[in-house]
C-alpha positions as CSV (number, residue, x, y, z in Angstrom):
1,X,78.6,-65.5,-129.7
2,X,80.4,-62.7,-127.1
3,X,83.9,-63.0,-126.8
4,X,84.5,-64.3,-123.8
5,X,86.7,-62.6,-121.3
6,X,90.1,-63.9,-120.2
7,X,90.4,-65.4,-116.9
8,X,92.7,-63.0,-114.4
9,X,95.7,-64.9,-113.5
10,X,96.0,-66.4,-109.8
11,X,98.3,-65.4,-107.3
12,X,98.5,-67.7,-103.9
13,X,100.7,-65.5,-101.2
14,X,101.7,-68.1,-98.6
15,X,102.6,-66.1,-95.3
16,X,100.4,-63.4,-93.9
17,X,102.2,-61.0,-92.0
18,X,103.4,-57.6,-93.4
19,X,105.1,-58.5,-96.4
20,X,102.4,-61.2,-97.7
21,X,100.2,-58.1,-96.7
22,X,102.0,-55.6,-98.8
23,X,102.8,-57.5,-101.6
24,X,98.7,-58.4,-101.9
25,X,97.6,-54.7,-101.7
26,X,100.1,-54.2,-104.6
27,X,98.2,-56.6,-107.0
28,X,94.8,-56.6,-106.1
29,X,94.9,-52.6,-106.6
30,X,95.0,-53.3,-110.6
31,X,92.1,-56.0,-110.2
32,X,94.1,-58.0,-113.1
33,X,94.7,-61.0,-110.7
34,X,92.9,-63.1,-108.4
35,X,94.8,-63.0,-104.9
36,X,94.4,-65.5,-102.2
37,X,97.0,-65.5,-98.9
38,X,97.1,-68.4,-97.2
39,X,98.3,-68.0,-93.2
40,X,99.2,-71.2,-91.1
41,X,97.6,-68.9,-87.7
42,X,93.6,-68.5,-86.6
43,X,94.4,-64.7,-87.7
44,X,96.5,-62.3,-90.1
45,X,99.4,-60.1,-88.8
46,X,99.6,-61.6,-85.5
47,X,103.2,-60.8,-85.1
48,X,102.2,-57.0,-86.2
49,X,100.3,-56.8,-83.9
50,X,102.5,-58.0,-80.9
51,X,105.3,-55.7,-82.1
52,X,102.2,-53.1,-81.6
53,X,101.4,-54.2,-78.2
54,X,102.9,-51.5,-76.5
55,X,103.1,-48.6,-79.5
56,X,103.6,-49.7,-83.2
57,X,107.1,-48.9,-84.0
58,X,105.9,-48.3,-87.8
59,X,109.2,-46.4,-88.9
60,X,112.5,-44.2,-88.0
61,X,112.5,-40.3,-89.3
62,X,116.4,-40.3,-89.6
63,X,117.6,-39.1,-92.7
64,X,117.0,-41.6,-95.6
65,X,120.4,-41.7,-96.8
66,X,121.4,-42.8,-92.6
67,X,118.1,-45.1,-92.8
68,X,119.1,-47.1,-95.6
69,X,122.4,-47.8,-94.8
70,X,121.0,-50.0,-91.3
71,X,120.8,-52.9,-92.7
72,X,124.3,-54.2,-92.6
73,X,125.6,-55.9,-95.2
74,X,122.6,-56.2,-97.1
75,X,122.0,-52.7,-97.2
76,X,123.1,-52.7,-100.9
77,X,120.1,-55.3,-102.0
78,X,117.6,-53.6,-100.2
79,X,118.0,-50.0,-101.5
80,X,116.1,-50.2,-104.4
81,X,113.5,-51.6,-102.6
82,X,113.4,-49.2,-99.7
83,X,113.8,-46.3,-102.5
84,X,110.4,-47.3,-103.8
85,X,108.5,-47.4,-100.3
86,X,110.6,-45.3,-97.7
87,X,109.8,-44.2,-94.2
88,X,107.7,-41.4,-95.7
89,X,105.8,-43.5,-97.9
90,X,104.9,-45.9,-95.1
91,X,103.3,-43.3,-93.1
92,X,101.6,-41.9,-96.0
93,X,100.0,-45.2,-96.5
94,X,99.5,-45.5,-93.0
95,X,97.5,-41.8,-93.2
96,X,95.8,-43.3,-96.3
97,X,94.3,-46.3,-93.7
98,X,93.0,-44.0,-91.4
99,X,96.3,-43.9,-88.7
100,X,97.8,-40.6,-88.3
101,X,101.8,-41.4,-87.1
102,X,103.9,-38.6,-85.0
103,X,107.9,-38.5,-84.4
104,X,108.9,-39.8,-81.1
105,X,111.9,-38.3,-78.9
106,X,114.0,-41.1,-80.4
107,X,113.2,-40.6,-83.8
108,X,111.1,-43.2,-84.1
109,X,107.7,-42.9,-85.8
110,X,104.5,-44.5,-84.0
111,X,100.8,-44.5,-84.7
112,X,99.5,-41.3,-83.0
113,X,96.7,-44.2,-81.1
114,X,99.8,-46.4,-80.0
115,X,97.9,-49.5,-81.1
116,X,98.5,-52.1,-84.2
117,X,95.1,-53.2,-83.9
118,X,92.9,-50.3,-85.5
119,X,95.6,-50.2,-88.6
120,X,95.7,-53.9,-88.8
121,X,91.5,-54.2,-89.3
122,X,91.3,-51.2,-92.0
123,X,94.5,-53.1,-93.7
124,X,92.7,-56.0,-93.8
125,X,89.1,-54.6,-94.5
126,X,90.6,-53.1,-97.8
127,X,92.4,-55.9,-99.0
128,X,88.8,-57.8,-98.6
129,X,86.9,-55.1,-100.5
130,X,89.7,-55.6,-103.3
131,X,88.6,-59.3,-103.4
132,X,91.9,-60.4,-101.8
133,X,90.8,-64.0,-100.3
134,X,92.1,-64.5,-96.8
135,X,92.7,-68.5,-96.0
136,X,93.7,-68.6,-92.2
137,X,94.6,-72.0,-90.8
138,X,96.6,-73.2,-94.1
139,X,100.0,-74.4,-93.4
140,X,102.1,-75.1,-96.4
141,X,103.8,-78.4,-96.0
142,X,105.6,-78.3,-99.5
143,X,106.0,-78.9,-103.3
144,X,103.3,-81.3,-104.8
145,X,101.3,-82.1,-108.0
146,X,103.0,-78.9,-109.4
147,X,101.5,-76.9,-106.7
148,X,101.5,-76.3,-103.4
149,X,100.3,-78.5,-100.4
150,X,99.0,-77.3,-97.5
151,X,97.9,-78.8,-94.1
152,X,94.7,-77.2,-93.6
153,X,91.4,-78.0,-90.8
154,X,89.2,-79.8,-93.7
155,X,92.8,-82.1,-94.4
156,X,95.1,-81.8,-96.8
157,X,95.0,-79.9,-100.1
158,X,97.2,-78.9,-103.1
159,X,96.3,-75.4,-104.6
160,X,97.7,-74.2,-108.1
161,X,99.2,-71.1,-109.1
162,X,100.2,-68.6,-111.7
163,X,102.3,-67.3,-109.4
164,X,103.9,-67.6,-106.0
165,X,104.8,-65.5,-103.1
166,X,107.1,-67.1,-100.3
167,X,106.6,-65.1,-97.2
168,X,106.7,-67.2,-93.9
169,X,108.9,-65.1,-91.9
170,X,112.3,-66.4,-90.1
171,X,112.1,-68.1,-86.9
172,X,111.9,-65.7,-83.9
173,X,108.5,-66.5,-82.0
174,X,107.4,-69.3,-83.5
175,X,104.3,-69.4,-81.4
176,X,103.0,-66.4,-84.1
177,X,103.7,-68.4,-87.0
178,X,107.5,-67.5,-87.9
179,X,108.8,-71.1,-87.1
180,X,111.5,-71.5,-89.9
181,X,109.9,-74.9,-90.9
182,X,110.2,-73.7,-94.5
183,X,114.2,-74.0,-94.6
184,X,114.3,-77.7,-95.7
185,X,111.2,-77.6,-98.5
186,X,113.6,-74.7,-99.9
187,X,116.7,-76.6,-99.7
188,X,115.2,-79.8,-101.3
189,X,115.1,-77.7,-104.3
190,X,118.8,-76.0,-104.6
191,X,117.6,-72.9,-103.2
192,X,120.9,-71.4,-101.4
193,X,120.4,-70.9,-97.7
194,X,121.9,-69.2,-94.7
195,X,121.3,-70.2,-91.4
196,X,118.9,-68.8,-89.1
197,X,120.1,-67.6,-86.2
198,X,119.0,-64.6,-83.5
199,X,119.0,-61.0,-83.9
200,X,118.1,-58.1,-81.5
201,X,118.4,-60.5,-78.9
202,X,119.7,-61.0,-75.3
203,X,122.9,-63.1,-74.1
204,X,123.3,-65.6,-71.6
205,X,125.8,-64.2,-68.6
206,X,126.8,-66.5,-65.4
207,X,124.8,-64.8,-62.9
208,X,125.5,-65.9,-59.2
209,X,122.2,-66.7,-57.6
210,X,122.4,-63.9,-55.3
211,X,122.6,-61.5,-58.0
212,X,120.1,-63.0,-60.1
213,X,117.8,-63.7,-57.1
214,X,118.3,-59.3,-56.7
215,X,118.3,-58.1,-59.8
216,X,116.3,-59.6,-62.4
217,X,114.2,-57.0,-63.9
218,X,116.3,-54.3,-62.7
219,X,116.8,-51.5,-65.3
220,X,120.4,-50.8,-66.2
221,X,120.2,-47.2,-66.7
222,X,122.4,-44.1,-68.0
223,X,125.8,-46.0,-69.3
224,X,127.1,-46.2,-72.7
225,X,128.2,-49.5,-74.0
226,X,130.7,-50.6,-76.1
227,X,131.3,-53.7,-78.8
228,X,132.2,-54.2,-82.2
229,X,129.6,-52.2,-83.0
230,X,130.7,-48.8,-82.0
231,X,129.9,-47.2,-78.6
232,X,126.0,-46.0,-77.8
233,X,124.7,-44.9,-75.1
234,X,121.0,-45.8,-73.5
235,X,120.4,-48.4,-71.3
236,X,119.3,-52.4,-70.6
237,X,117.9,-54.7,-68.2
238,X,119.5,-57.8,-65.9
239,X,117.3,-60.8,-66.8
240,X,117.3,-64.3,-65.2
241,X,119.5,-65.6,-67.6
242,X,121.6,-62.4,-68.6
243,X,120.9,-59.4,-70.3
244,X,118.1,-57.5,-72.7
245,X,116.7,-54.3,-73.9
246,X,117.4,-52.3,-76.6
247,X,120.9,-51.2,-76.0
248,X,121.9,-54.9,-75.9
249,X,120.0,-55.1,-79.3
250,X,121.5,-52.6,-80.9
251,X,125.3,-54.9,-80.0
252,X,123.5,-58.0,-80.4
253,X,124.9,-58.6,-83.9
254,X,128.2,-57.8,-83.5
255,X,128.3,-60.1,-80.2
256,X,126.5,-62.5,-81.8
257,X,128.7,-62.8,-84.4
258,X,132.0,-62.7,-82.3
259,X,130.9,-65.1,-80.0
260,X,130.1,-67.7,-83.1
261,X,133.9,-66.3,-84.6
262,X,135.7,-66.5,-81.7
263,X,133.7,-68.7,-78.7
264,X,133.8,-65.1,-76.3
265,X,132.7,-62.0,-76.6
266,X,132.0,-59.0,-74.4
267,X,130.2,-55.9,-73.8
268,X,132.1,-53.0,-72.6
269,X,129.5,-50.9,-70.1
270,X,130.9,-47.4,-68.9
271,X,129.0,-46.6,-66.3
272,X,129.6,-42.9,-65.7
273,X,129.5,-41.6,-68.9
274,X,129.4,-37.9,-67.6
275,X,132.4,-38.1,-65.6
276,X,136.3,-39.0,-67.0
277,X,138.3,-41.6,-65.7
278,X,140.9,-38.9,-64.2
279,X,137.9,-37.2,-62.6
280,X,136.8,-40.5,-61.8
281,X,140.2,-41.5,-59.8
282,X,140.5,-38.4,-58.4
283,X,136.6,-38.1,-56.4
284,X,137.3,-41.8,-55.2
285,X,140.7,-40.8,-53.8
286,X,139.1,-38.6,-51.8
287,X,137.2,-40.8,-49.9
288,X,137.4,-41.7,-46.3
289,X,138.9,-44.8,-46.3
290,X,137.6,-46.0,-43.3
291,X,134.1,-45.6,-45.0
292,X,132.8,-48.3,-46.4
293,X,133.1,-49.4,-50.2
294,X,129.2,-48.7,-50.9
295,X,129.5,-45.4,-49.7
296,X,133.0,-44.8,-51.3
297,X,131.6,-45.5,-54.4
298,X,128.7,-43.9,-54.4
299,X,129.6,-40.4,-53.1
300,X,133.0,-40.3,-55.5
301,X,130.9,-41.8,-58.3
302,X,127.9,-41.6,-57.9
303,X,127.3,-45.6,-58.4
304,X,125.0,-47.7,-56.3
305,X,122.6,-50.4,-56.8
306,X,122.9,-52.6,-59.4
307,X,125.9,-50.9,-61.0
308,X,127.5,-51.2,-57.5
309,X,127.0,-54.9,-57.6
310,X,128.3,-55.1,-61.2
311,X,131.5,-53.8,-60.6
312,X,131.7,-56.7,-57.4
313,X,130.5,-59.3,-60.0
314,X,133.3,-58.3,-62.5
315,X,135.7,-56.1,-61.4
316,X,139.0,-57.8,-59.2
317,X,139.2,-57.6,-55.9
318,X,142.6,-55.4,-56.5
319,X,140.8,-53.2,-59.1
320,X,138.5,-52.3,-56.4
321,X,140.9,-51.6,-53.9
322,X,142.6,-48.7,-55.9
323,X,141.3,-45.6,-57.3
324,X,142.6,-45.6,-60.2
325,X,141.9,-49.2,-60.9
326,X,138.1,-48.8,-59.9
327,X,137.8,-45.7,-62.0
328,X,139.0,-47.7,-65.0
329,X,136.5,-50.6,-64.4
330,X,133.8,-47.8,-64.1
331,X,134.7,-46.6,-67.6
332,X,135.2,-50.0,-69.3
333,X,133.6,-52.8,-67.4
334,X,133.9,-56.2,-69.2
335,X,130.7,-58.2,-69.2
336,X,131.5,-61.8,-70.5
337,X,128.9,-63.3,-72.4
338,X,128.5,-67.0,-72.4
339,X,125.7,-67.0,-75.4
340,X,122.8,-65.7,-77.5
341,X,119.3,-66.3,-75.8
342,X,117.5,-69.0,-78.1
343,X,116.1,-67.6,-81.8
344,X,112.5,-68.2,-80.7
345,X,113.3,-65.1,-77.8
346,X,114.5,-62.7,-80.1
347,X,112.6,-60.0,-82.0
348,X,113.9,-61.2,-85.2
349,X,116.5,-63.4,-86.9
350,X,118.7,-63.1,-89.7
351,X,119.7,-66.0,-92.3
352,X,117.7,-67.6,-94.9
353,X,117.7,-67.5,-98.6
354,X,120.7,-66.0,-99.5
355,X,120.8,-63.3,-101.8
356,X,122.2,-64.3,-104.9
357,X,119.4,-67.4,-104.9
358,X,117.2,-64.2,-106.3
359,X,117.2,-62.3,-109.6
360,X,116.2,-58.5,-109.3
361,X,112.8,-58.9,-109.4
362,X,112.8,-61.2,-106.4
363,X,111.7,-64.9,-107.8
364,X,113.6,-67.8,-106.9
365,X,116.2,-68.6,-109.7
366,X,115.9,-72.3,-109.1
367,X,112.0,-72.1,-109.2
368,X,110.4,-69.9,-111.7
369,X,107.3,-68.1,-110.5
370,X,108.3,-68.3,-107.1
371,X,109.0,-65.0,-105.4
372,X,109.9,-64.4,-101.3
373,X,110.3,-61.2,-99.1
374,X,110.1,-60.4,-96.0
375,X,112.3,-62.2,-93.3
376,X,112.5,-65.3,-95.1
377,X,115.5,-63.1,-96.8
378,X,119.1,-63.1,-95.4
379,X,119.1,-59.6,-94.1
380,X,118.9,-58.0,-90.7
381,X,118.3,-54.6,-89.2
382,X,118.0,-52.5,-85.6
383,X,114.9,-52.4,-83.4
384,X,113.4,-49.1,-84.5
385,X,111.1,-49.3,-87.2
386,X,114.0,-50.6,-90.3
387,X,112.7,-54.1,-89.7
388,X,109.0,-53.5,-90.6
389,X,109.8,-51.4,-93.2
390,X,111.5,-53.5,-94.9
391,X,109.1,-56.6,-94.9
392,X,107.2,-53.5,-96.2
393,X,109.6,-52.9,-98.8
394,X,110.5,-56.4,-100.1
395,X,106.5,-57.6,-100.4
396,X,106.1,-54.6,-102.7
397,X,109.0,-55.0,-104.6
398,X,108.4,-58.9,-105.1
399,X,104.8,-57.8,-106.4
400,X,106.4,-55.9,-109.0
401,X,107.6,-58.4,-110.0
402,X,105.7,-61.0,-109.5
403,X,103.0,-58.5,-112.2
404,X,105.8,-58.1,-114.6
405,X,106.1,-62.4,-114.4
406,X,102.5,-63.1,-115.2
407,X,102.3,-59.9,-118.1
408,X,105.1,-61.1,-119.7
């Protein structure tokens, strides 16, 4: 009678966006598993492919020593991670897919098409021809029968595993699939959890109406701004409710955090970076006073439209009175926040399972043979590229060890 062969070990990935992704392409490539990823959505990656909408922001070509160190205080957990798949590697793999990247002005590395969609299908197409099984429309509702249940069009079902990866995402647009519903099935079991809360997000300000009515949408451009977070230049946009854009996003953190610290927080805007304040004080002086303050400020600043109407929103009647006074407001202008926009507006979210609820090879301490990655993870990182890379990252590294879990 033929020996009969050994029956590969099954893997269930629950979450598939890039991490669930990643971590699948890992095992399948040895063919020693079985690999099915199980998605709550219609479709895979569908939050990839909205960050792609308008140009895939795959990665960042700053120096890798710079690059790793964005991640805040997590930057120290992530770095052997990130060692093992950096911003090179990802657009190697990317190349290897069929998407040829280039370097934008900003550093920033983006698919030379500008779409998500044509990397997304040959991603997807591979893991298939690997005989990675794709389950779309399976929404784990928790622990059961030793497995795990899922919520699924046919009804309810429990599927077994070998071993598990966790990889649901945090909470920002929940309409894609990254609704933090997970958090309580995790704590039920003693898993340690942080809080999920916004990141490279917008804040609420008190707009009058008149402002609001005038300048939503309006692009905020040229000024540096200032918070806990150092001083950057680039600019943002006045929303309905407050402010956005990437130079808020790159303070959002440190204003977040201060306004949860402290109950205020604000954002510092000079708004004529290229001039001092003594030069500043000195043009406005000159001014006719009998002209008005519009043309005043624009001919010894150079300021009009919306940063005019900033500096009438929050600068003191006094302060705009007197040169000197006005040039300081130009330089520092104090916008007072009132609040974070909601976590289902931002572009991603930080909190979830805290760090030292995983060993080095990313399982679960309280539940053996199950792994997580991805944004489920207490970590957070700039717009730019450092947060897909890291989902990138972390579903590789939890399939590492995830294989050295089943081969043991």
């Amino acid at each position: 009678m033929a020996n009969e062969l050994p029956s590969r070990k099954a893997v269930a990935i629950i979450g598939g966006g890039p991490a669930g992704l990643m971590a699948a392409e890992l095992l399948s490539a040895s063919g020693g598993y079985t690999v099915t990823v199980y998605d709550s959505m219609p479709t895979f990656g569908r939050k990839f492919l909205l960050a792609g909408k308008s140009g895939l922001n795959i990665t960042h070509s700053e120096a890798y020593a710079r690059f790793a160190g964005r991640f805040g205080a997590a930057s120290g957990h992530l770095r052997a991670a990130l060692d093992t798949f950096t911003p090179d590697d990802v657009r190697h793999w990317a190349a290897g897919l069929g998407t040829e990247t280039f370097v934008g002005s900003s550093g920033r590395v983006f698919p030379k098409v500008m779409k998500a969609s044509p990397l997304l299908r040959a991603w997807l197409a591979r893991l298939q021809q690997r005989g990675v099984v794709l389950k779309s429309r399976h929404r784990w509702t928790g622990f059961a029968e030793g497995g795990y249940a899922f919520e699924t069009p046919e009804g309810p079902t429990i599927i077994h595993s070998d071993a598990t990866l966790l990889a649901l995402g945090g909470a920002s647009w929940p309409k894609l699939g990254s609704d933090g519903r997970w958090q309580p099935l995790l704590a039920a079991t003693g898993v340690p959890l942080a809080g999920l809360r916004p990141a490279n997000c917008g804040f609420d300000l008190a707009w009058d109406e008149g402002f609001r009515d005038r300048f939503a949408g309006v692009p905020v451009k040229s000024v540096t701004a200032t918070s806990d977070a150092g001083s950057l230049p680039g600019e943002f946009v006045i929303s309905t409710h407050g402010i956005e854009g990437s130079l808020v996003y790159a303070h959002s953190a440190a204003l977040r955090d201060r306004l949860q610290r402290e109950g205020r927080a604000e954002l510092a805007l000079d708004l004529a970076p290229g001039r001092s304040e003594e030069r500043l004080a000195r043009d406005l002086a000159r001014q006719d006073n009998k002209a008005s303050f519009s043309n005043r400020l624009r001919k010894g600043a150079g300021i009009d439209g919306v940063k005019s109407a900033l500096l009438r929103a929050y600068a003191s009647p006094a302060d705009l009175a007197h040169p000197l006074r006005l040039a300081a407001s130009i330089k520092s202008l104090k916008l007072p926040l009132l609040r974070p926009r909601p976590i289902a507006e931002a572009i991603s979210s930080v909190g979830g399972i805290k760090w030292e609820g995983l060993d080095d090879n990313y399982m679960l301490k309280s539940i053996p043979g199950v792994f997580a990655a991805g944004e489920m993870l207490d970590w957070e990182a700039p717009t730019g590229g450092y947060l897909l890379t890291a989902c990138f990252a972390t579903g590789r590294a939890a399939a590492h060890g995830m294989a050295a879990f089943l081969d043991n």
